[in-house]
Each structure stands twice: as structure tokens, then as C-alpha cells.
C-alpha positions in Angstrom: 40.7 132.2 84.2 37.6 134.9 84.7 39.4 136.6 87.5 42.2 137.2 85.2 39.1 138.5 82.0 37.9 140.7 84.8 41.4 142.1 85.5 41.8 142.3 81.7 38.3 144.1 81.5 39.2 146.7 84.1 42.9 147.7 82.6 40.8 148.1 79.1 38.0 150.5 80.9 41.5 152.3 82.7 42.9 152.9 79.4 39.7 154.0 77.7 39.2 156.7 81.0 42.9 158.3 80.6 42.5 158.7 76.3 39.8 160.7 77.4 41.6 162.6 80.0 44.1 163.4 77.4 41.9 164.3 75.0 39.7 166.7 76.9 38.0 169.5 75.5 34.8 171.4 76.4 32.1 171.2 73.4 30.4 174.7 73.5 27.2 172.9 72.2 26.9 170.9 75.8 27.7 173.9 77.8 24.7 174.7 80.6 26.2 177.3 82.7 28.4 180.1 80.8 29.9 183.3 82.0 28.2 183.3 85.7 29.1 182.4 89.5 27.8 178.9 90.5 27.0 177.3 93.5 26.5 173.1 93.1 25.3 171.6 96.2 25.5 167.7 95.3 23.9 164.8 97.3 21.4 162.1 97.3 18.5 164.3 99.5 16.6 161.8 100.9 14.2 163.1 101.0 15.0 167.0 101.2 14.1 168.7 104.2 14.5 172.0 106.3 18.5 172.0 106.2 18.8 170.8 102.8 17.2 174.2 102.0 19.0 176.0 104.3 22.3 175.3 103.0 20.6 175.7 99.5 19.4 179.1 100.8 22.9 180.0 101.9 24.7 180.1 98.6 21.3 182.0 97.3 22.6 184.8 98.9 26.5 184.3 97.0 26.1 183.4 93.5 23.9 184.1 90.5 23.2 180.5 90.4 22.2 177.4 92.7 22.5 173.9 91.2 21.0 171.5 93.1 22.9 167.8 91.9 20.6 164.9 92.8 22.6 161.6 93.0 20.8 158.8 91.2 20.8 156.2 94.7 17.6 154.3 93.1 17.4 150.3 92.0 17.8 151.7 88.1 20.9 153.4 88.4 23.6 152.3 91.2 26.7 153.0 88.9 29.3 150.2 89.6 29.1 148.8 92.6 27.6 145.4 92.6 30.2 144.7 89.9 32.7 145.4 92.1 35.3 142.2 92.4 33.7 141.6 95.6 30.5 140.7 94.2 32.1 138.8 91.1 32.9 136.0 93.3 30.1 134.0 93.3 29.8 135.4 89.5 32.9 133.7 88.9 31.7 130.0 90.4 29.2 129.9 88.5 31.0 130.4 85.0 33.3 127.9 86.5 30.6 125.1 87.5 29.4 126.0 84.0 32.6 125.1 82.2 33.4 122.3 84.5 30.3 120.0 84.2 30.6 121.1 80.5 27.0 122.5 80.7 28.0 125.4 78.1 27.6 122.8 75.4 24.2 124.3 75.1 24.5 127.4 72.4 21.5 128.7 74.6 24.3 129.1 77.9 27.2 129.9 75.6 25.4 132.8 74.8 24.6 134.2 77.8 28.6 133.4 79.2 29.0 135.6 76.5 26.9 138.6 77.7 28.2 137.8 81.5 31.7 138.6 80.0 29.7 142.4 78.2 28.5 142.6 81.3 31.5 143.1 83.1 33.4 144.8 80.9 30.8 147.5 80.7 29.6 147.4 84.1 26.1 147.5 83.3 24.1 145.7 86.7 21.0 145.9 84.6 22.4 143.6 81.9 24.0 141.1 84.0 20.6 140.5 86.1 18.4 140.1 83.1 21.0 137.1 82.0 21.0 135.5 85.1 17.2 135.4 84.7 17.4 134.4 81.6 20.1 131.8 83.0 17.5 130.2 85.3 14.7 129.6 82.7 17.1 127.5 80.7 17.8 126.0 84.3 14.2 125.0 84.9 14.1 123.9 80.6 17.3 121.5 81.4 16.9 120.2 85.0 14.8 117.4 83.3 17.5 115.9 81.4 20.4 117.3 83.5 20.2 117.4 87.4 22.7 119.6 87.7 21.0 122.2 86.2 18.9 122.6 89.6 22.5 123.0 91.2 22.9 125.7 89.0 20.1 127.2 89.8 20.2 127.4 93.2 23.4 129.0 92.7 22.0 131.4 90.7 19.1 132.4 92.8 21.4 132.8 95.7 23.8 135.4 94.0 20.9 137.3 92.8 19.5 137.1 96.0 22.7 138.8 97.8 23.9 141.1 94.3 19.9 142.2 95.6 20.7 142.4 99.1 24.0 144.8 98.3 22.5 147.3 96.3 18.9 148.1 98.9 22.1 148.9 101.1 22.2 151.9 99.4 19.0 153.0 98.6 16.7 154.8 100.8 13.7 153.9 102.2 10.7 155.8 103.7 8.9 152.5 105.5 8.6 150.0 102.5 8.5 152.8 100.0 11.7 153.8 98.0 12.5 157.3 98.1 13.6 158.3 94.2 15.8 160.9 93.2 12.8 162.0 90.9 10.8 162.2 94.0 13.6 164.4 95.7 13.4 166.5 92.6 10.0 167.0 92.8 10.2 168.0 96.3 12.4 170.4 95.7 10.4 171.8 93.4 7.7 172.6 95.9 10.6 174.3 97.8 11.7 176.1 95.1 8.3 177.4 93.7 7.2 178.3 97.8 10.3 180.4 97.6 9.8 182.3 94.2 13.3 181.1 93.0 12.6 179.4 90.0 14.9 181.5 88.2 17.6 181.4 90.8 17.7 178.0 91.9 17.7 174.7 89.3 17.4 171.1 90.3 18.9 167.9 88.1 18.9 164.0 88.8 22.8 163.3 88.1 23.6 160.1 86.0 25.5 158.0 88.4 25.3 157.5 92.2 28.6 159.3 93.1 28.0 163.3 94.4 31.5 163.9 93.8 32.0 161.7 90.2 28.7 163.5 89.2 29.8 167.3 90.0 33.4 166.9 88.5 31.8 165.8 85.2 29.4 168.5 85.6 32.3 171.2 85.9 34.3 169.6 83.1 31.5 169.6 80.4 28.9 171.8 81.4 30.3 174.7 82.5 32.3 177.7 81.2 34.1 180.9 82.3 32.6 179.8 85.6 33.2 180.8 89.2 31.6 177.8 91.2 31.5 177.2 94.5 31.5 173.5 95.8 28.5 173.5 98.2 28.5 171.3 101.7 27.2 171.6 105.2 30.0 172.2 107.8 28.5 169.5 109.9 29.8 166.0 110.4 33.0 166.6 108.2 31.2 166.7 104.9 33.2 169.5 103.6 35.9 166.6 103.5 34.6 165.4 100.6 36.2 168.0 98.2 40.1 167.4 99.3 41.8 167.0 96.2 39.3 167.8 94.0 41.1 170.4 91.9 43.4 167.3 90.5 40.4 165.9 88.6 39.0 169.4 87.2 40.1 169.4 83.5 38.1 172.7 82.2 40.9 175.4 82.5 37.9 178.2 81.7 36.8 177.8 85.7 37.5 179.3 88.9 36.3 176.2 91.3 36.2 177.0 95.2 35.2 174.1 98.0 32.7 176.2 100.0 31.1 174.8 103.3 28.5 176.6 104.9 27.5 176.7 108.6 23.2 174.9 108.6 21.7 175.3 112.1 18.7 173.1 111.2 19.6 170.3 113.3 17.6 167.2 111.6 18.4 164.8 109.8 16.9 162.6 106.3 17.7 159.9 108.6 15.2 161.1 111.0 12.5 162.2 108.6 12.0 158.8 107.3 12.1 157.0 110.6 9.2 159.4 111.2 8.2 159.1 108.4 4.7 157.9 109.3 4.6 161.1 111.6 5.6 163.7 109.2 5.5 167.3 110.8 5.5 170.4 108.7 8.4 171.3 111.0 10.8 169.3 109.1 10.4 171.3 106.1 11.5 175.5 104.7 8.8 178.0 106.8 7.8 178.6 103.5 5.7 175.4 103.0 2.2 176.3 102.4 -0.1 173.2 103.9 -1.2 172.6 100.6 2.5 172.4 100.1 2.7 170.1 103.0 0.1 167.8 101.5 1.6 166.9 98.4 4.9 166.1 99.9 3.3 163.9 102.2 1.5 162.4 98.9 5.0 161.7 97.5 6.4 160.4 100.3 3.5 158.2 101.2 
């Protein structure tokens, strides 16, 4: 029964996406970049670091603009992906223990069942943990009347527990400290400032957690009479990432141009933050001042 509301949901959020493919248009009011050429260099930069800059410094040299797209990897925004069917499973067992052992006879659970199901439908992870907390006070409020209500609840702790578990997979961690796209901003900043480019080069913390979902939107409604260039190191295949792209780009008014450049800076963010208790001044632009250096250690630390 909820597998088929979830299927339901998703064919609802499918049509809702292609009215608004076929009702595109570009609103002058939210235009950011107008009449200019563009380089976007997308990714989630953590933390930023000598070759990050290097590629940054690359499309510098090309275009009258470089915007640097941060994608938001942190434990507020995640986009989707823990509401993924895949995860739902164990959502789904619980509605259906619910139901079964007639527990939703409480107006209390019936409500929240009710925000599971708004959940879902508009994929909002934040929402759906708060109920599921909510879910397990009235767990520990009914387990003196109803023993089943502890059943629930260990069922409930559990999926939090791995829903948890799935989305740290993705975020980035320097030692027990999470590295925030806000925090990659602001070390770009540094970079930028060191560099005297403050009018060349701008830096923005995208909406969702998808580089590519995040530029395409960006192109679409932000830009106009554009040249941009797509921005990507050569190295590792990322350049891969903008096959196809030109089906998804709506906004007629642009010239858009997959662009990979060749980084020699052979490090990794990977590396940095297993380091990251031995931070060199090495791994970041020549530029760095050590004042610099100190209050990128600061954020990091």
C-alpha cells in the first residue's frame, strides 16, 4: 500500500518537474550574470586547496568571470537521497506495524503518518526526522499501557540510526570536525582576497548537493546572453561529468562550452584532511600569507 503512495508521490513530483520544463522562461529580475563570458567551476571543495585554485586560476586567464559553485554536502542540506526507495524500506515497516497492530488509533500517530506521507512527497529529510522523533516520545508516553510501543521504538531508533549512517557517507570530515560548504566558502575567500581577485572571481554555496543539478539551474535562471564555460580538472575523468549536458540547458540566450583544464598540483582534499592534523602551508595557493595560513587552520580545526 505505501510502496504504491510512494510510487504515486514520485509520478506527481515527475509531472510537476516537466510543467515546468515546458513552461520555462528566464525572469530578468533573477538574472546574476548578463552579457559576459563565464567560467563555473562546481564541486563540493573539501576543503579547497592548491589545485582547486589552480584550475580556478586557469579559467582566470579565459573569461571575464569565475564562479566558484559550492555544493551543499553538509547534514542540513543532502537534497534527496536518504528518501531514496532504498531507504523507505524500513520507513515502510513501520507505517505497516503501525496499521497492523492498529496503534494509529491514537490521533497523536495518525498525525504524524500523515506528515511521513508530506514527507515523502516533498522529499524533505529534515521533516521526516523530526517526526520520527516526535514518533518516539509518544513511544516512550504509550509503552506503559501498550508494549508494543517499545517494539516500535526500537524500530524507530534503528532506521534513524542507519537514515544517520547513509547520509555522514557523504559528508566530509576533517578528524571529528565536519567540513561545511560555508567553511569552503570562507576559505576561498582567503584565496581570493590573497590573490586581489575579488572583482574577478565570486564564490556561492549551491542549494542542493548535486554539482551538476546545481550548475544547470544556475545557467537556466541566472544567466543571460552568456558564454560559459563548464569548468573541470582533466584528471581522473571528471570532465565526464558534462556528457549530455546541453539536453537539460533550457535558456536559449547562452553559448555553454564543457571546458576541462589540465591542474599539475598533484594533491588531493582526500589527503589534506587525512593530514589534517599536519597541515602544511604547502597544500595551499603560493599566495597564502601565514597569517593567511592561520586562519585556515582556525577553520579547519
Amino acid at each position: 500500500m505505501y510502496l504504491k503512495k510512494f510510487n504515486d508521490y514520485i509520478n506527481l513530483i515527475t509531472e510537476d518537474i516537466n510543467k515546468l520544463s515546458n513552461e520555462y522562461h528566464l525572469n530578468d529580475d533573477e538574472v546574476v550574470y548578463k552579457d559576459l563570458s563565464l567560467a563555473i567551476v562546481p564541486g563540493s571543495f573539501k576543503p579547497p586547496h592548491k589545485g582547486h585554485w589552480e584550475m580556478v586560476m586557469k579559467y582566470v586567464e579565459k573569461v571575464d568571470k569565475v564562479l566558484i559553485l559550492i555544493s551543499n554536502i553538509s547534514t542540513r542540506a543532502i537534497s534527496s537521497r536518504p528518501l531514496s526507495m532504498a531507504n523507505l524500506k524500513k520507513l515502510i515497516k513501520i507505517k505497516e506495524f503501525i496499521e497492523k497492530n492498529k496503534l494509529d488509533q491514537h490521533d497523536e500517530i495518525l498525525k504524524i503518518l500523515k506528515f511521513f506521507d508530506e514527507s515523502i512527497k516533498d522529499l524533505n529529510f529534515d521533516k521526516l526526522i523530526e517526526n520520527l522523533n516526535e514518533l518516539e516520545k509518544l513511544c516512550d508516553l504509550y509503552s506503559k499501557d501498550e508494549k508494543l510501543f517499545i517494539e516500535l521504538k526500537v524500530m524507530i531508533t534503528s532506521y534513524e540510526s542507519e537514515l544517520n549512517e547513509k547520509l555522514f557517507k557523504s559528508i566530509r570530515k576533517a578528524g571529528n570536525k565536519e567540513i561545511t560548504p560555508e567553511t569552503s566558502k570562507e576559505i576561498f575567500e582567503i584565496f581570493i582576497n590573497a590573490y586581489g581577485l575579488t572583482d574577478k572571481v565570486d564564490v556561492e554555496v549551491s542549494s542542493s548537493a548535486s554539482p551538476i543539478t546545481d550548475t544547470i539551474n544556475f545557467i537556466n535562471y541566472k544567466c543571460k546572453n552568456c558564454k560559459i564555460l563548464l569548468g573541470v580538472s582533466e584528471k581522473g575523468g571528471d570532465d565526464s561529468r558534462w556528457n549530455g549536458i546541453e539536453k537539460s540547458i533550457k535558456n536559449e540566450t547562452v553559448e555553454v562550452i564543457p571546458s576541462p583544464v589540465q591542474v599539475t598540483t598533484m594533491i588531493s582534499a582526500t589527503d589534506l584532511r587525512n593530514n589534517i592534523n599536519n597541515l602544511q602551508k604547502e597544500y595551499f595557493p603560493e599566495n597564502i600569507s601565514n597569517e593567511d595560513f592561520e586562519k585556515i587552520k582556525e577553520l579547519l580545526s
